[in-house]
PyMOL Python script that loads the backbone (N, CA, C, O; Angstrom):
from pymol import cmd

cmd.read_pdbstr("""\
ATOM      1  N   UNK A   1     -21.856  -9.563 -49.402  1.00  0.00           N
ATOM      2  CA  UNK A   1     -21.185 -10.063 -50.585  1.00  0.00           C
ATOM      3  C   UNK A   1     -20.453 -11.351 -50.236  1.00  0.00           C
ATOM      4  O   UNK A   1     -19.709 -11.511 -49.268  1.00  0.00           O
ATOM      5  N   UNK A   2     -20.754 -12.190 -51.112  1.00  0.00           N
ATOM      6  CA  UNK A   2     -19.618 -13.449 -50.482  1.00  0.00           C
ATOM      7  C   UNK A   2     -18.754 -13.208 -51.322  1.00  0.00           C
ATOM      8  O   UNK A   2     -18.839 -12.311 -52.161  1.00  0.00           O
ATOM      9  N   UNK A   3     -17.567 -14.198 -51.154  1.00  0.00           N
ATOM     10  CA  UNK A   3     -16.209 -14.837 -51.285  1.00  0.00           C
ATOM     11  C   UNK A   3     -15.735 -14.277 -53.182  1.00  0.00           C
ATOM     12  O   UNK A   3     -14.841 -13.544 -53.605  1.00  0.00           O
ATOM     13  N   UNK A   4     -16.723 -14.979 -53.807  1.00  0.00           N
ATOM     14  CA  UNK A   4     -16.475 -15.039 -55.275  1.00  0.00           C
ATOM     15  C   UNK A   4     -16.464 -13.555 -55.917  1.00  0.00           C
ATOM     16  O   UNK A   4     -15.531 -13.113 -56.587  1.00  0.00           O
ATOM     17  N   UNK A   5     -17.436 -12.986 -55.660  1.00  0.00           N
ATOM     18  CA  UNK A   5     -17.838 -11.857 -55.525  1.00  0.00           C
ATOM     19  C   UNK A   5     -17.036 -10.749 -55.605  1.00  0.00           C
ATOM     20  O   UNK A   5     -17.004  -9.912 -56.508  1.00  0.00           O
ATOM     21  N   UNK A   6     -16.020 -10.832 -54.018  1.00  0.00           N
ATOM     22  CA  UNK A   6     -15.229 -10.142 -53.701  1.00  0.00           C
ATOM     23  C   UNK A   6     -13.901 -10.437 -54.581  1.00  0.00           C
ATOM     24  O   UNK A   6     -13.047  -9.560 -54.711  1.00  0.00           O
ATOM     25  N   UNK A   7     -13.802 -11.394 -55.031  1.00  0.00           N
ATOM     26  CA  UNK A   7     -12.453 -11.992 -55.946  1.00  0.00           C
ATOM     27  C   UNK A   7     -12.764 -11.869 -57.193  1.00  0.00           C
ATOM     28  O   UNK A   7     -11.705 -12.067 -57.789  1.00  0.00           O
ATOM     29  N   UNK A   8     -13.801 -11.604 -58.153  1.00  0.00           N
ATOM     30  CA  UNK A   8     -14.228 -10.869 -59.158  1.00  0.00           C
ATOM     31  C   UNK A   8     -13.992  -9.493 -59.055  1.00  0.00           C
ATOM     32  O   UNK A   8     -13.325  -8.920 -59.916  1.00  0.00           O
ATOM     33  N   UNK A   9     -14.573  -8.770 -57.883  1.00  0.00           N
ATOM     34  CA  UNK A   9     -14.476  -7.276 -57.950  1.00  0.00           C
ATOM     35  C   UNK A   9     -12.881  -6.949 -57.867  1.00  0.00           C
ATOM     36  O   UNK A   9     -12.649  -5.840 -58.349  1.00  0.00           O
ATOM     37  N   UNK A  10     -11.736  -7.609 -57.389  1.00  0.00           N
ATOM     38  CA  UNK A  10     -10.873  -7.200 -56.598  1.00  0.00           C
ATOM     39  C   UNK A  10      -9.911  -7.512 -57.762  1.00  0.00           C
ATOM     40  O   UNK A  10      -8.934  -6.783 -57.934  1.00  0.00           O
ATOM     41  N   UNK A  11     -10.154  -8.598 -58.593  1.00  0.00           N
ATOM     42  CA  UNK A  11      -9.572  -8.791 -60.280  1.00  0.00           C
ATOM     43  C   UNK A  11      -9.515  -7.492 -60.802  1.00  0.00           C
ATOM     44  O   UNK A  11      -8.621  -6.669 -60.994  1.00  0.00           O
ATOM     45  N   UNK A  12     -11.115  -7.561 -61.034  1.00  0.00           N
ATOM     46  CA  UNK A  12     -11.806  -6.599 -62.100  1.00  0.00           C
ATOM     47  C   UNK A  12     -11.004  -5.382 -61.661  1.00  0.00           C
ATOM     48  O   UNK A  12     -10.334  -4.871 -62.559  1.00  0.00           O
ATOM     49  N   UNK A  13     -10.909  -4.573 -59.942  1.00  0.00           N
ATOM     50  CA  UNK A  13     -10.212  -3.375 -59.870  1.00  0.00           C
ATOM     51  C   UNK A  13      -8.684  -3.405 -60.247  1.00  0.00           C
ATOM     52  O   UNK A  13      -8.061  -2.397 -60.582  1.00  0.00           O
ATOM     53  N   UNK A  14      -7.999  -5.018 -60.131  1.00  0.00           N
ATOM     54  CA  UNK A  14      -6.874  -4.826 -59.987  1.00  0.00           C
ATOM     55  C   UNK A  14      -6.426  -4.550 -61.840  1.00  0.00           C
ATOM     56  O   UNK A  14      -5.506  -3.773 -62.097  1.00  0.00           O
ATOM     57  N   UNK A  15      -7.041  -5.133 -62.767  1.00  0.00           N
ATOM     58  CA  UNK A  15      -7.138  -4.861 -64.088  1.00  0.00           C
ATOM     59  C   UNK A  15      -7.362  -3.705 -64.825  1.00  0.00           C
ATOM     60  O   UNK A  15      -6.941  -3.345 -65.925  1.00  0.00           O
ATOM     61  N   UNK A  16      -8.187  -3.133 -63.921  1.00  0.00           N
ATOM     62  CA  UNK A  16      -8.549  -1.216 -64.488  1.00  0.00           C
ATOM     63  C   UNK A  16      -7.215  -0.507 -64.026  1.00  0.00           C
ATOM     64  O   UNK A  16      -6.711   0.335 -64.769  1.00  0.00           O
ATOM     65  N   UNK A  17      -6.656  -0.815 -62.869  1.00  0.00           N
ATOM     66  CA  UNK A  17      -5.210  -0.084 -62.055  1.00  0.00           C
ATOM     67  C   UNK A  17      -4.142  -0.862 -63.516  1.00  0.00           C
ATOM     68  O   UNK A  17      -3.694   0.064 -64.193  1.00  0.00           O
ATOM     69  N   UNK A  18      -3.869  -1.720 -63.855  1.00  0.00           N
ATOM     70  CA  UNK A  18      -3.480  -2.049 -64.855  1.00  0.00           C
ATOM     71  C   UNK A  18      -3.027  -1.467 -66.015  1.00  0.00           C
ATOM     72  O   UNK A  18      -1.947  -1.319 -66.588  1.00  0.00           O
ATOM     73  N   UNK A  19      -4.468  -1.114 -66.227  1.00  0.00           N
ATOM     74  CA  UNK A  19      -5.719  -0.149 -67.834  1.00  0.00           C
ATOM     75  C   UNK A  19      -4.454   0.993 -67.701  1.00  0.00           C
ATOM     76  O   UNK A  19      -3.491   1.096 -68.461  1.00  0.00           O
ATOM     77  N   UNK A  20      -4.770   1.835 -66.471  1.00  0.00           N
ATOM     78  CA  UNK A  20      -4.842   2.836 -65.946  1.00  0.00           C
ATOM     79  C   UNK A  20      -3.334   3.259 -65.816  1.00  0.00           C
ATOM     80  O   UNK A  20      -3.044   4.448 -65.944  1.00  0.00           O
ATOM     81  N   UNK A  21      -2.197   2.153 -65.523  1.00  0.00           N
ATOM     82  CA  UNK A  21      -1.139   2.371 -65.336  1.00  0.00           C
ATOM     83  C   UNK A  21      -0.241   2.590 -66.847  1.00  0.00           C
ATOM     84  O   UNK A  21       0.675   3.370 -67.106  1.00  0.00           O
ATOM     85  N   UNK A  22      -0.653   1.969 -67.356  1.00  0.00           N
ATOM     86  CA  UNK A  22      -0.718   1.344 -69.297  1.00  0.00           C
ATOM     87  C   UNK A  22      -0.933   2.961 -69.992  1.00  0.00           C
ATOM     88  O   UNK A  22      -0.241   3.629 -70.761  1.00  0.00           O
ATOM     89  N   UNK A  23      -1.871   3.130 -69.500  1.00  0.00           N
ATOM     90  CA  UNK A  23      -2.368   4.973 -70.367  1.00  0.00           C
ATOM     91  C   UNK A  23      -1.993   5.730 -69.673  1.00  0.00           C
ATOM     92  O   UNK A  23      -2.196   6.838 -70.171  1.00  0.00           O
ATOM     93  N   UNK A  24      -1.570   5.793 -68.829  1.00  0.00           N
ATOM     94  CA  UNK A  24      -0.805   6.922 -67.908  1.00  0.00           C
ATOM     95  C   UNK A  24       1.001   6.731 -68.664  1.00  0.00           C
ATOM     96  O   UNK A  24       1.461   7.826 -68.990  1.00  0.00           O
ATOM     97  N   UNK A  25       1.665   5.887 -68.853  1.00  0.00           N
ATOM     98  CA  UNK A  25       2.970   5.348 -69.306  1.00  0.00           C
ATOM     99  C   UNK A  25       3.094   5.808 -70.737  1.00  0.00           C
ATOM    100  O   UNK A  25       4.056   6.455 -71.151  1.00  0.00           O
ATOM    101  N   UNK A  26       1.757   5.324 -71.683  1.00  0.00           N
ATOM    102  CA  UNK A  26       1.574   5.915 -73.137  1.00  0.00           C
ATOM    103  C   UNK A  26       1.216   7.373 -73.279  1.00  0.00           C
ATOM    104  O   UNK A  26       1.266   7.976 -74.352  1.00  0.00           O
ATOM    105  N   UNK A  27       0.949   7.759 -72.432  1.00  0.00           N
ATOM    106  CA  UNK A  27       0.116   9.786 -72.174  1.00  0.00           C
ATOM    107  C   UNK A  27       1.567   9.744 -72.020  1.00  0.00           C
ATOM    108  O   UNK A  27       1.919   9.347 -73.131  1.00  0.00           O
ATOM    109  N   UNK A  28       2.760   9.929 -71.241  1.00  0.00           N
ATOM    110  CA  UNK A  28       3.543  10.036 -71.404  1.00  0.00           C
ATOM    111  C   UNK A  28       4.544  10.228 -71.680  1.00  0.00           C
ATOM    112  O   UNK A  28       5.313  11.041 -71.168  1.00  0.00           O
ATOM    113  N   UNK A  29       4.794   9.264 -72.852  1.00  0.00           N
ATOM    114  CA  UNK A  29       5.238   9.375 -74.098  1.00  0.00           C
ATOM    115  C   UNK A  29       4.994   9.892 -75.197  1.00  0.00           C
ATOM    116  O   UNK A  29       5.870  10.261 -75.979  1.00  0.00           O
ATOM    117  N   UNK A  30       3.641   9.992 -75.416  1.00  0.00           N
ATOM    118  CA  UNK A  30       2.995  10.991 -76.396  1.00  0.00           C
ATOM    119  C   UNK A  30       3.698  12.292 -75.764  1.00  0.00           C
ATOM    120  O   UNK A  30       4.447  12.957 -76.480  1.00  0.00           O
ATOM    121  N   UNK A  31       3.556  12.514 -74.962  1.00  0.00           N
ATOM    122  CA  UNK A  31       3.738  14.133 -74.375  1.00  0.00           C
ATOM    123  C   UNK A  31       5.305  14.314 -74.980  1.00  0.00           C
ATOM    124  O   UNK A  31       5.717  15.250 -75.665  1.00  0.00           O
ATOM    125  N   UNK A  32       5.952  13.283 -74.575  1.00  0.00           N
ATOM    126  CA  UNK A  32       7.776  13.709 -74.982  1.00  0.00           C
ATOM    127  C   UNK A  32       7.652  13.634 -76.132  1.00  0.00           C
ATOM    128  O   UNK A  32       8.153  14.616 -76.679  1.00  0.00           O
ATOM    129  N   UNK A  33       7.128  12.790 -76.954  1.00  0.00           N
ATOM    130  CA  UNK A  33       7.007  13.319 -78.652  1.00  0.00           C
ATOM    131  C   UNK A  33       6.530  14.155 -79.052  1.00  0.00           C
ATOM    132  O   UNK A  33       6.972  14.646 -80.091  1.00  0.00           O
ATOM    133  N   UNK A  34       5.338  14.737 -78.370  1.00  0.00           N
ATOM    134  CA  UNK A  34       5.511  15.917 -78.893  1.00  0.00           C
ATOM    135  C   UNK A  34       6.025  17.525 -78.319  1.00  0.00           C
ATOM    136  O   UNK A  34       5.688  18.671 -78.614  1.00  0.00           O
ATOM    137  N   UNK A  35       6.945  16.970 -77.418  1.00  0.00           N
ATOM    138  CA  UNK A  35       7.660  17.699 -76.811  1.00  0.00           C
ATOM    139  C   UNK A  35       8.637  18.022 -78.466  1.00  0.00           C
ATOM    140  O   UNK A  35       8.616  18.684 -79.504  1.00  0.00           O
ATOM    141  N   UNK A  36       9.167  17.313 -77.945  1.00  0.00           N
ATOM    142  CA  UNK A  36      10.656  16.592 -79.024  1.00  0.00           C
ATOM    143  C   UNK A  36      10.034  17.179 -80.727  1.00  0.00           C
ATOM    144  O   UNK A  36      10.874  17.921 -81.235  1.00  0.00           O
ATOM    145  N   UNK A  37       9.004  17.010 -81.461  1.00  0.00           N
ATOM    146  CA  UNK A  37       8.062  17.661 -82.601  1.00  0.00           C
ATOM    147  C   UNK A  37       8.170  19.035 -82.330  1.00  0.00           C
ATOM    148  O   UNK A  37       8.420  19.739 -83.309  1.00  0.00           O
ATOM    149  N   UNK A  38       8.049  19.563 -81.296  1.00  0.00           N
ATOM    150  CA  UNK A  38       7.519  20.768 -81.490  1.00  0.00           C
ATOM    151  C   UNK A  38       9.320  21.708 -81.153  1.00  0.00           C
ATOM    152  O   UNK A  38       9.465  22.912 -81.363  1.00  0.00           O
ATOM    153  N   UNK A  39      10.181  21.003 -80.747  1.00  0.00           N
ATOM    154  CA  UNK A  39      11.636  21.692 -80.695  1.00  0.00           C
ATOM    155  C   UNK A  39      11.265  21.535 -82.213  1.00  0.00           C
ATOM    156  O   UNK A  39      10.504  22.290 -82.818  1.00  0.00           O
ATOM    157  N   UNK A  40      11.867  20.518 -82.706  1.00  0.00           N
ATOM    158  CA  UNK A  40      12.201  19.818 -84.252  1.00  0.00           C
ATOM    159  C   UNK A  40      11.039  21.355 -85.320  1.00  0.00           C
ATOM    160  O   UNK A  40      11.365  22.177 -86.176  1.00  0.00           O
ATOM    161  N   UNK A  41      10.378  21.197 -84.974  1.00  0.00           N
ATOM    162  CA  UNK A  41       9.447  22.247 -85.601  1.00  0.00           C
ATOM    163  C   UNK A  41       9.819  23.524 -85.469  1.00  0.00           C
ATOM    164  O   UNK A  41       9.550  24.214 -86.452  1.00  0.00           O
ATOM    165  N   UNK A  42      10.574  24.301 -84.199  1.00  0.00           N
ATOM    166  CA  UNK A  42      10.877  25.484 -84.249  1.00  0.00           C
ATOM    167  C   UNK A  42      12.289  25.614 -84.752  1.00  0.00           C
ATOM    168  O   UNK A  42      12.731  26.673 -85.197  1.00  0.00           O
ATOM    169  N   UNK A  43      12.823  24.753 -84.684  1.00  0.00           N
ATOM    170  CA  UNK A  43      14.297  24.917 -85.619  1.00  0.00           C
ATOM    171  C   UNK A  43      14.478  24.518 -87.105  1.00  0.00           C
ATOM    172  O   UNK A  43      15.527  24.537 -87.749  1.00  0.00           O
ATOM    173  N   UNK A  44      13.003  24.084 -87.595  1.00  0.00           N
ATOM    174  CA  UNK A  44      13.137  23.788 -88.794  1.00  0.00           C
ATOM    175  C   UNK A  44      12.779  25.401 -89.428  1.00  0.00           C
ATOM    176  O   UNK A  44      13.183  26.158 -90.310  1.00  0.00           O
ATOM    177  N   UNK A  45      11.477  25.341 -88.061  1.00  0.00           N
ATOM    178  CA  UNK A  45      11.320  27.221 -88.981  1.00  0.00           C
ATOM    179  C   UNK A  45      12.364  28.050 -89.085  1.00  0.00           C
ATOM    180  O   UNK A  45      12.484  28.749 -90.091  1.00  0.00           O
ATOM    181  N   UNK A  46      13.521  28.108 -87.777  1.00  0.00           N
ATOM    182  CA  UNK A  46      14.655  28.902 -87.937  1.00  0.00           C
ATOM    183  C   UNK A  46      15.232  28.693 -88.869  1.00  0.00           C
ATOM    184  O   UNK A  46      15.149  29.636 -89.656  1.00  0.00           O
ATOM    185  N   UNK A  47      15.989  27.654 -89.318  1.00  0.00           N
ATOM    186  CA  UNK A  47      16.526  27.000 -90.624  1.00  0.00           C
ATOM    187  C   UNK A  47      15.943  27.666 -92.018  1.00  0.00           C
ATOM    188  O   UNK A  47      16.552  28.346 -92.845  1.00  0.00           O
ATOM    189  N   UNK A  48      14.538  27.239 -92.003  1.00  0.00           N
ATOM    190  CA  UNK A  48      13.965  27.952 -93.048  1.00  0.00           C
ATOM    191  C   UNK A  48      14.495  29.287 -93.330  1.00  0.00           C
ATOM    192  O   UNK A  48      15.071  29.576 -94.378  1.00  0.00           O
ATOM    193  N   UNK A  49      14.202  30.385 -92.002  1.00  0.00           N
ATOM    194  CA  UNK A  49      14.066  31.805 -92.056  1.00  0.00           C
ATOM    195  C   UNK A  49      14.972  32.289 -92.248  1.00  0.00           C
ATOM    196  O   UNK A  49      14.841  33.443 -92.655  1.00  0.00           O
ATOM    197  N   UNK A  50      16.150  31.860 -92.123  1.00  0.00           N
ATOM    198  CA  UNK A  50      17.734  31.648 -92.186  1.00  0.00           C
ATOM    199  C   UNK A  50      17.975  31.349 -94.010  1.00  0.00           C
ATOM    200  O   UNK A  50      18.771  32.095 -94.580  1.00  0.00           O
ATOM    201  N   UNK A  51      17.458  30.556 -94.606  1.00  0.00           N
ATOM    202  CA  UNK A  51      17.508  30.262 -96.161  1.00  0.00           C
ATOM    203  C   UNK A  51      16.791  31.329 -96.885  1.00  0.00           C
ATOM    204  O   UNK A  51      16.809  31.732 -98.049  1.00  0.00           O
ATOM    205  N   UNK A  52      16.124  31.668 -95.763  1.00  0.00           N
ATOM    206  CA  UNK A  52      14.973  32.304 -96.725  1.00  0.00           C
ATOM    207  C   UNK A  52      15.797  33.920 -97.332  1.00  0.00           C
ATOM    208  O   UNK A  52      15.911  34.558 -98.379  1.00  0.00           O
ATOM    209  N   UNK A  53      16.178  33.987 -96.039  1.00  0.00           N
ATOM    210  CA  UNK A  53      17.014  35.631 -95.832  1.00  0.00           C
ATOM    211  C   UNK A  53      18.282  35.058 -96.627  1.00  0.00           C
ATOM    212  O   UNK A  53      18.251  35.907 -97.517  1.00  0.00           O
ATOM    213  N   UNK A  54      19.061  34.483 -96.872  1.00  0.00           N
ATOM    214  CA  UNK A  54      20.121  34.233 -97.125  1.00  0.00           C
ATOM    215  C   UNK A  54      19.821  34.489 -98.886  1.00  0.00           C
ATOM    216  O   UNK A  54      20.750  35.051 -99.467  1.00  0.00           O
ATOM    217  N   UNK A  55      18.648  34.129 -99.707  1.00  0.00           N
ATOM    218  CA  UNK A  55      18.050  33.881-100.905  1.00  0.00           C
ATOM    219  C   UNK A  55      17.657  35.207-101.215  1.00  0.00           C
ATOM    220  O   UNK A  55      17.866  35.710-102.319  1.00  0.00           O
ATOM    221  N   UNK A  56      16.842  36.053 -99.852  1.00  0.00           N
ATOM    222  CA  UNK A  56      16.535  37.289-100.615  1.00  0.00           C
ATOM    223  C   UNK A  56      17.867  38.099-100.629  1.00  0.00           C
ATOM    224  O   UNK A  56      17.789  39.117-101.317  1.00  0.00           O
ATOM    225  N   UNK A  57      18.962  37.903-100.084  1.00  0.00           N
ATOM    226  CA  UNK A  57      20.545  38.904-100.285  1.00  0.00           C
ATOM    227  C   UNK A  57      20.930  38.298-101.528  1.00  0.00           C
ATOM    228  O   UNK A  57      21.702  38.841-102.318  1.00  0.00           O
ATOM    229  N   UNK A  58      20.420  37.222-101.700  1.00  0.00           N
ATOM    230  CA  UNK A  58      21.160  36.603-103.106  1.00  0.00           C
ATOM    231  C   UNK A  58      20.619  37.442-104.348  1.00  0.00           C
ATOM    232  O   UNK A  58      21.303  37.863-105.280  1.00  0.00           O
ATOM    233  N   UNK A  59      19.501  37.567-104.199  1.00  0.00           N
ATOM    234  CA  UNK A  59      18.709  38.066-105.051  1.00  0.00           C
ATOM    235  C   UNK A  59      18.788  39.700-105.469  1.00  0.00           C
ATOM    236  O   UNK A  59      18.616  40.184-106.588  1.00  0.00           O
ATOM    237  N   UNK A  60      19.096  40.376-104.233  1.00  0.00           N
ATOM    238  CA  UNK A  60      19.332  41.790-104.092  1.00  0.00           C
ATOM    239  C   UNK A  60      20.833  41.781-104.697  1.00  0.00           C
ATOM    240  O   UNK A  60      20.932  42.769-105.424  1.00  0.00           O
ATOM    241  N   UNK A  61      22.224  40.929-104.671  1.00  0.00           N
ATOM    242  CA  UNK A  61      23.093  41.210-105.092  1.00  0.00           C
ATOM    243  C   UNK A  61      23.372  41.093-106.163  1.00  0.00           C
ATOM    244  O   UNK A  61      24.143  41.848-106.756  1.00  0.00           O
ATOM    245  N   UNK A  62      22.571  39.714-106.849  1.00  0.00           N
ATOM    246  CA  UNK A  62      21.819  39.376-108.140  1.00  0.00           C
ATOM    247  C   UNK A  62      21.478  41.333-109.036  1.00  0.00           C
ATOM    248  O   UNK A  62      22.096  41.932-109.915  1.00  0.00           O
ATOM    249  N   UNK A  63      20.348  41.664-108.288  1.00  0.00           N
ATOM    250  CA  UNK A  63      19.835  42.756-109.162  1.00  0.00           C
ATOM    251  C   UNK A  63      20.968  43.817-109.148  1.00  0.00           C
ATOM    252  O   UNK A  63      21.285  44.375-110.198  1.00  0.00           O
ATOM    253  N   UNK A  64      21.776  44.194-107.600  1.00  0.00           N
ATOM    254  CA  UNK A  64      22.676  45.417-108.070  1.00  0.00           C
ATOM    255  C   UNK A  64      23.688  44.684-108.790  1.00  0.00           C
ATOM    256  O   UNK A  64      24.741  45.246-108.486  1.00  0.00           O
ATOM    257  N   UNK A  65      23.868  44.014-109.347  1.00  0.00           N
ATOM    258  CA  UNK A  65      25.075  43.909-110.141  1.00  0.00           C
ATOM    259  C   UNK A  65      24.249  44.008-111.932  1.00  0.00           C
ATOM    260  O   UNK A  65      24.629  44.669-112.898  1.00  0.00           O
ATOM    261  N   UNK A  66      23.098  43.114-111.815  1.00  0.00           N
ATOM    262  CA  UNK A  66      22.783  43.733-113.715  1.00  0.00           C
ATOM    263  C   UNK A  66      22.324  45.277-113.166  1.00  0.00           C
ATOM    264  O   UNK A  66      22.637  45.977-114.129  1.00  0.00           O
ATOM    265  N   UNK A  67      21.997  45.795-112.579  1.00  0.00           N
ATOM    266  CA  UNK A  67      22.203  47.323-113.136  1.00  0.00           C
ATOM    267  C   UNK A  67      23.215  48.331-112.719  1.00  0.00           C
ATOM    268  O   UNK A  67      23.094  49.545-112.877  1.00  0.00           O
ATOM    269  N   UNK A  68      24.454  47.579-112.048  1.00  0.00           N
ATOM    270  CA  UNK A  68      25.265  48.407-112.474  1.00  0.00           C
ATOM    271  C   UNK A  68      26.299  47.792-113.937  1.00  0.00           C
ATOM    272  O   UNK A  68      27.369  48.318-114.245  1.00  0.00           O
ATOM    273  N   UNK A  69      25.700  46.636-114.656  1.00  0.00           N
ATOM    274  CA  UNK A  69      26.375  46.388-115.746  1.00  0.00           C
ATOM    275  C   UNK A  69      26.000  47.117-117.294  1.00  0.00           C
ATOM    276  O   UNK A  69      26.675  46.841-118.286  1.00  0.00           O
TER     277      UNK A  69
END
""", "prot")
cmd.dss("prot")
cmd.show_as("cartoon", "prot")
cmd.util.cbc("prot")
cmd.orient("prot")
């Protein structure tokens, strides 16, 4: 291989390590977002399940009171 050759290939690898460092940094970050999504997601369900129960006592105290009126 001559000279040019070797300074093309040695670009070209140093540009993929580049590529490579670039999507390894963004994989990354994707991962902590959806780290961070998927907390945000289980406390929204708690929240929910929490309203939800809070609505059906409403509802039950709702009914014993019209029939004991």
């Amino acid at each position: 291989m001559d000279e040019p050759d070797i300074d093309t290939l040695t670009d070209k690898v140093a540009q993929l390590i580049a590529v490579c460092e670039r999507l390894q940094q963004q994989n990354q970050h994707l991962l902590s977002q959806e780290r961070n999504w998927r907390e945000e997601r289980m406390q929204l369900i708690e929240k929910n399940d929490l309203a939800r129960h809070k609505v059906e006592a409403m509802i039950l105290r709702l009914k014993s009171l019209e029939h004991d009126s």
